[in-house]
C-alpha positions as CSV (number, residue, x, y, z in Angstrom):
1,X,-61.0,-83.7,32.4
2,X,-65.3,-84.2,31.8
3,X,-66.0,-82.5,28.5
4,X,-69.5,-81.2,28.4
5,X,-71.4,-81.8,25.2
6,X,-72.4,-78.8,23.4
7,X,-74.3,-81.5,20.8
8,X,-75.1,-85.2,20.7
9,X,-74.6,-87.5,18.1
10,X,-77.0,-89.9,16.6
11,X,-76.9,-92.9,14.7
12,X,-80.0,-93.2,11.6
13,X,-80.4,-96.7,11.9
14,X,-77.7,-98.9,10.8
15,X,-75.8,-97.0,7.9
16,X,-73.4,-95.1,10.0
17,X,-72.4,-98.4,12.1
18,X,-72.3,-100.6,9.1
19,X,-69.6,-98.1,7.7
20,X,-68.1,-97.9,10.9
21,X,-67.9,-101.8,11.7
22,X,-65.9,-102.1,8.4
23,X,-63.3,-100.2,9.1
24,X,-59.7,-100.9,10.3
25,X,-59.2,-100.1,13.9
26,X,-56.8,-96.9,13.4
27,X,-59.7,-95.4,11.4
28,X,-62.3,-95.9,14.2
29,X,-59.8,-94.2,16.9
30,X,-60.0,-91.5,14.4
31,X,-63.4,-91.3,13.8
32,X,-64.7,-91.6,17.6
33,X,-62.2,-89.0,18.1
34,X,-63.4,-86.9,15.3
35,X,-67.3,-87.3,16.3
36,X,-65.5,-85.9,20.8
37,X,-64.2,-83.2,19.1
38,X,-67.9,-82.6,17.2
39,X,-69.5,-82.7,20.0
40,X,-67.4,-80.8,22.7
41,X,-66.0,-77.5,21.3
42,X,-68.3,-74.3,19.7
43,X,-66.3,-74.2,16.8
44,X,-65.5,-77.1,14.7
45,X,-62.5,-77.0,11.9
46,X,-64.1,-77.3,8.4
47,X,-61.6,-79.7,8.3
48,X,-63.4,-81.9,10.2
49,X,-67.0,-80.9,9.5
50,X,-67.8,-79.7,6.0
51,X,-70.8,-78.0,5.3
52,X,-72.0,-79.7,1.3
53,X,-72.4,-77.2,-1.2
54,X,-75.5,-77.3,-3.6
55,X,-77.3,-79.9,-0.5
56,X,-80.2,-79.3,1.8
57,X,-78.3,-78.8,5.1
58,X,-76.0,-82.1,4.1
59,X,-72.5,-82.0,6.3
60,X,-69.6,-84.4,6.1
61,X,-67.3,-85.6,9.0
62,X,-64.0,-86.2,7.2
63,X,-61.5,-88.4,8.6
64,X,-57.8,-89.0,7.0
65,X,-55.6,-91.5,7.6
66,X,-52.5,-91.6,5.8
67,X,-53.7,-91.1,2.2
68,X,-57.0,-93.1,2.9
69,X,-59.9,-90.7,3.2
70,X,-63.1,-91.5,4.9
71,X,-65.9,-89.3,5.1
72,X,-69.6,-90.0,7.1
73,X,-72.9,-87.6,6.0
74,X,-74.6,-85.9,8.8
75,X,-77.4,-83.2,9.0
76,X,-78.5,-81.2,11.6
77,X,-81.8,-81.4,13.7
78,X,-82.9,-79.2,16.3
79,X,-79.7,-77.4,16.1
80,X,-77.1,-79.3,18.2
81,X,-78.5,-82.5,17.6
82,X,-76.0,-84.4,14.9
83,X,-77.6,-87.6,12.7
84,X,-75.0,-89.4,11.6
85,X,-76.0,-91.3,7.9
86,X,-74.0,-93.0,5.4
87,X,-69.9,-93.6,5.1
88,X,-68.0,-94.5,2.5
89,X,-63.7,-94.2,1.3
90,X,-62.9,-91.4,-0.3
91,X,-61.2,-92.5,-4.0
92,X,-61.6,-89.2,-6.2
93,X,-60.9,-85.5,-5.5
94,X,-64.8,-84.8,-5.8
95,X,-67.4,-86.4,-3.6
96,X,-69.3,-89.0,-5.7
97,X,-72.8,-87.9,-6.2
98,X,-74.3,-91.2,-5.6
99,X,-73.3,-90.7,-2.4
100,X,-74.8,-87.6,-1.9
101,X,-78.2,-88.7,-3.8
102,X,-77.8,-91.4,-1.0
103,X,-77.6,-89.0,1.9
104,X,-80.3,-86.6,0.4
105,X,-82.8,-89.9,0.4
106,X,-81.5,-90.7,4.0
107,X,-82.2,-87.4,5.7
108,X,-85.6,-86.8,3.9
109,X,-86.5,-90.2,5.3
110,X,-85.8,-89.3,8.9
111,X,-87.6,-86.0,9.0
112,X,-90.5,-88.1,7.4
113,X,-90.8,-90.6,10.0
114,X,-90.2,-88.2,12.7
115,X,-92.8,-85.7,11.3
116,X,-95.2,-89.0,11.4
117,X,-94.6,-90.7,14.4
């Protein structure tokens, strides 16, 4: 069966593939199944695409494995396009706000150099 792509997926430079490079093999199956699923069906299960509450458009993929937790920023732009930004394990209930200070930097930075390119 061909899936069509109702949204594409990018990478922001290296941060999301630096995550994903790390990672144990299960937890990439899961993840590039994760990011099909994103991009093929309408309506994606919070459970796998979480929008952040108190961010500027900020999502998170979340992956689970086991106990282990993973999750990987995103944002939107132009409506079905996905970036994909940083990754990190999940270790606490809430999300660490480093994390999300990180993600806030990252997507301001790629609407800045888009906007001057």
């Amino acid at each position: 069966m061909n899936e069509k792509n109702i949204r594409n997926i990018f990478y922001y430079k290296h941060y999301y593939l630096d995550f994903f490079n790390s990672l144990d093999i299960e937890v990439k199956k899961k993840f590039n199944w994760t990011l099909k699923l994103i991009a093929t069906i309408e309506r994606v299960p919070v459970k796998f695409l979480k929008h952040i509450e108190n961010s500027d458009g900020l999502y998170e993929i979340r992956v689970e494995i086991g106990s282990k937790i993973y999750r990987v920023f995103s944002f939107f732009d132009q409506g079905k396009l996905i970036i994909l930004i940083n990754g990190f394990q999940k270790k606490t209930r809430k999300t660490p706000k480093r994390e999300i200070e990180k993600a806030e930097k990252l997507k301001n930075q790629y609407f800045y150099e888009k906007e001057t390119r």
